[in-house]
C-alpha positions as CSV (number, residue, x, y, z in Angstrom):
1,X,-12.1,-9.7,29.0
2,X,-13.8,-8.7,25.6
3,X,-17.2,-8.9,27.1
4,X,-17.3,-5.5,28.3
5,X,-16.2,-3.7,25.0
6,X,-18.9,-5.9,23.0
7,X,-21.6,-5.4,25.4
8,X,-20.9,-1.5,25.2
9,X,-21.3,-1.7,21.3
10,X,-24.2,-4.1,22.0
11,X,-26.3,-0.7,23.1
12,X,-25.7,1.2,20.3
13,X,-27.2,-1.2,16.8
14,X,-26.5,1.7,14.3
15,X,-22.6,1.9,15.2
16,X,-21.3,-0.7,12.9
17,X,-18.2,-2.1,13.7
18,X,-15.8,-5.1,12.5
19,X,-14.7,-7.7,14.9
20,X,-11.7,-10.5,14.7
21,X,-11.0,-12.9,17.0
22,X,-8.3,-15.9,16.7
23,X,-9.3,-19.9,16.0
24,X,-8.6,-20.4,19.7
25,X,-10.0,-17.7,21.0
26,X,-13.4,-18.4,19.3
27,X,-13.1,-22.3,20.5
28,X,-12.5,-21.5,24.0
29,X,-15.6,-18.4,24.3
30,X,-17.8,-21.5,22.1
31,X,-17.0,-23.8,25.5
32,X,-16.4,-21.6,28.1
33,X,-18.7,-18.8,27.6
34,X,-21.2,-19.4,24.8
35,X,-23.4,-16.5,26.2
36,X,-21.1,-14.3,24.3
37,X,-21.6,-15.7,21.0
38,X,-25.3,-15.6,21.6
39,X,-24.9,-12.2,21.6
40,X,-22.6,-11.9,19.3
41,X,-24.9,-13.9,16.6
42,X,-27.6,-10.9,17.7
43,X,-25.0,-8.4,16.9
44,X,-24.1,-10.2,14.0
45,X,-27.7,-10.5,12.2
46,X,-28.7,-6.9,12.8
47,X,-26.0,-6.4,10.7
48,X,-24.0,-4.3,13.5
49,X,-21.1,-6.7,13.2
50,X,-18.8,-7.7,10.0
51,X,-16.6,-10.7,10.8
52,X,-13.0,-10.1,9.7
53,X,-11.2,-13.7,9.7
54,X,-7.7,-14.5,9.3
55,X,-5.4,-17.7,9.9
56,X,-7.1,-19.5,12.3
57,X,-4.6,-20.3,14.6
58,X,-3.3,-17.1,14.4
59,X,0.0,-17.9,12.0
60,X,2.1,-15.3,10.3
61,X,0.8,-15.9,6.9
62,X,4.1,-15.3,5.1
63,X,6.2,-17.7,7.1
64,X,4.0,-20.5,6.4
65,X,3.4,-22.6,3.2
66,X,0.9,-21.0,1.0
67,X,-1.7,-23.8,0.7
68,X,-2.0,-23.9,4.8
69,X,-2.5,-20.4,5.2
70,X,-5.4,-21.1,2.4
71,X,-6.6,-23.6,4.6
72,X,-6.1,-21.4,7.1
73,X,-8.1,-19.0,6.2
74,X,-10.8,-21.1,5.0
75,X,-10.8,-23.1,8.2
76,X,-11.7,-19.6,9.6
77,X,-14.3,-18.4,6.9
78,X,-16.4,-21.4,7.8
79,X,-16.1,-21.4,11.0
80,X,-17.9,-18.2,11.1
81,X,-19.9,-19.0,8.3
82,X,-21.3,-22.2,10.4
83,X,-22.0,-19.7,13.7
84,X,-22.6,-16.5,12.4
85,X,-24.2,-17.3,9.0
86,X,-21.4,-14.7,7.9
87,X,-19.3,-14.5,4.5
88,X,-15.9,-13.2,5.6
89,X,-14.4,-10.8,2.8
90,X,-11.7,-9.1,4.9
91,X,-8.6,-10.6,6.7
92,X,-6.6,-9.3,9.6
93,X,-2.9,-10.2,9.2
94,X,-0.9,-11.3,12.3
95,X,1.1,-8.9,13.5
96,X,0.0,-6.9,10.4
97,X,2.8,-9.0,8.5
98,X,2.8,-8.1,5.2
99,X,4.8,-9.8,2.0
100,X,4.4,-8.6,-1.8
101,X,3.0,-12.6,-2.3
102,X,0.0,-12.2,-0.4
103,X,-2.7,-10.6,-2.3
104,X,-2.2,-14.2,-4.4
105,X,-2.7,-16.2,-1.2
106,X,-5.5,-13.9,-0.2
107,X,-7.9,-14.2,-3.6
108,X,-7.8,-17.4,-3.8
109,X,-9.3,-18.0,-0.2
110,X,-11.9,-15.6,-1.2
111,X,-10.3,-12.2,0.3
112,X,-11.1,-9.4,-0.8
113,X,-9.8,-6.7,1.9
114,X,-7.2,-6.8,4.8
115,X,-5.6,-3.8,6.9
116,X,-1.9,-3.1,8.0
117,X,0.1,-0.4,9.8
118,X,0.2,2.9,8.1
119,X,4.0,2.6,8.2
120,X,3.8,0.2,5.6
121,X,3.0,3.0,3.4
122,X,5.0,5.4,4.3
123,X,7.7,3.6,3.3
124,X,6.3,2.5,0.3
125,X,6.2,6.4,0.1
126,X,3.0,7.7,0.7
127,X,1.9,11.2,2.0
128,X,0.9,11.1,5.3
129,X,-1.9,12.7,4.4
130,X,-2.8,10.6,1.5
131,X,-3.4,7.6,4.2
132,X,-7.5,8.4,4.3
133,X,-9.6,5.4,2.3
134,X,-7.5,2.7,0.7
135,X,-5.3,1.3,-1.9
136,X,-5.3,-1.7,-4.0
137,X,-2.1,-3.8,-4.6
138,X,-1.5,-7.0,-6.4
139,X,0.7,-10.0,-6.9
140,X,0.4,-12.1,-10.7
141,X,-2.6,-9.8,-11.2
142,X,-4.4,-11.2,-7.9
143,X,-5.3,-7.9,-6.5
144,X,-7.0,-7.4,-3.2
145,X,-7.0,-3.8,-1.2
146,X,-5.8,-2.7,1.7
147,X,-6.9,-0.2,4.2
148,X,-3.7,1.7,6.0
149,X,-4.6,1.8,10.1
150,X,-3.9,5.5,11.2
151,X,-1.4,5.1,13.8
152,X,-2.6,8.2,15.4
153,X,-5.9,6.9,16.3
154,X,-4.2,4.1,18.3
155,X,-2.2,6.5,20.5
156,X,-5.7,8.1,20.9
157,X,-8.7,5.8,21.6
158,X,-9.1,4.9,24.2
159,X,-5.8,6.5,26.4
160,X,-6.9,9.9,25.3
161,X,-10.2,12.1,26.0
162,X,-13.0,12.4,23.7
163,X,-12.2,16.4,23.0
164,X,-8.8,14.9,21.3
165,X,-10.0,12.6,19.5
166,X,-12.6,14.4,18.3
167,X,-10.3,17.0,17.6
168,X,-7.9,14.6,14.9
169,X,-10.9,13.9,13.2
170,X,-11.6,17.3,12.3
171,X,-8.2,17.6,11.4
172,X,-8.6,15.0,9.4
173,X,-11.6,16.4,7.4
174,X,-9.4,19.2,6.8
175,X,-7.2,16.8,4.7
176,X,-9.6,16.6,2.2
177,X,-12.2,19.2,2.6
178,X,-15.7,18.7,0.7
179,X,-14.4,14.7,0.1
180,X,-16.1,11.7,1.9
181,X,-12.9,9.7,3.1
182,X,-12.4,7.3,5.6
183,X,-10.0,6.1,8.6
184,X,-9.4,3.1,9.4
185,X,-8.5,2.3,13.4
186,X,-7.6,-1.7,13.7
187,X,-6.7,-2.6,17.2
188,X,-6.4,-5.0,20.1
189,X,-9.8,-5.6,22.3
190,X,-8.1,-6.1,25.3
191,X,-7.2,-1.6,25.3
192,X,-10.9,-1.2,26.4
193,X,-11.0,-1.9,29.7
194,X,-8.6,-4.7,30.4
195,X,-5.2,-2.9,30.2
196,X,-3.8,-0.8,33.4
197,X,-6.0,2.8,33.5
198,X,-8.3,1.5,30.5
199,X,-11.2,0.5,32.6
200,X,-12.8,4.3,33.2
201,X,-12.4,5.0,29.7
């Protein structure tokens, strides 16, 4: 089912994108349908594809003990490092679970980056309009940053038309007129073209 959605992306080398899958996910496409990480590995060394790992069986990082979700993560990193020839430096967090503990965890399996739900920060207390780029946070002065996913751009792509989204990007830019900012949209693969009415889009 994430075939399609790659394969789209596949056509277009200059739109660079980052990809996670799950441990289990990657084991069963590796037996099952290893013509999709042929073309992945393409993707991959044209440098269209950044590898974002994670836990590899998928765990909720904070409910396990720290040294396995290390392992976890490392399991992960060389996994794609063995396929993909890839150095992970980001992390996607299950569930976007997140625990004041975890940029500790995080550094010392070599991450440098990770994304959760903007709501995190708004009730941290940011402006919603202060949610473009990133922040940095820390733990025992293990720092590692953090990208706030605009929850708005999930309601949009891909149940929305392109005039719409288009349209909350330029309001967007009028956020912070004259700055270079980014957005950052993390979401499930399985909304392009596998979910009910996704498939025209």
């Amino acid at each position: 089912c994430y075939r399609p959605l790659v394969e789209a992306l596949s056509a277009f080398p200059n739109l660079r994108f980052s990809l996670h899958y799950s441990g289990p996910l990657l084991q069963f496409i590796e037996k099952k349908h290893p013509e999709n990480l042929e073309l992945l590995h393409v993707m991959t060394s044209r440098g269209q594809v950044e590898w974002i790992g994670g836990g590899f069986y998928e765990p909720i990082l904070p409910a396990i003990p720290a040294r396995d979700a290390v392992g976890q993560i490392l399991k992960m990193r060389d996994w794609i490092a063995d396929r993909f020839n890839f150095d992970i430096r980001g992390l996607w967090l299950t569930e976007r679970v997140w625990e004041p503990g975890l940029p500790t965890i995080l550094q010392e399996a070599g991450i440098e980056f990770t994304m959760l739900d903007d709501t995190h920060f708004l009730s941290a207390g940011v402006h919603p309009h202060d949610m473009l780029g990133y922040y940095r946070t820390e733990d025992n002065g293990h720092g590692v940053d953090v990208f706030p996913i605009d929850w708005s751009l999930r309601k949009l792509i891909p149940f929305h038309s392109l005039d719409e989204t288009f349209g909350y990007f330029w309001e967007l830019k009028e956020r912070a007129p004259g700055q270079s900012r980014s957005v950052t949209l993390g979401d499930d693969g399985e909304k392009f073209g596998v979910w009910p009415g996704t498939h025209k889009h």
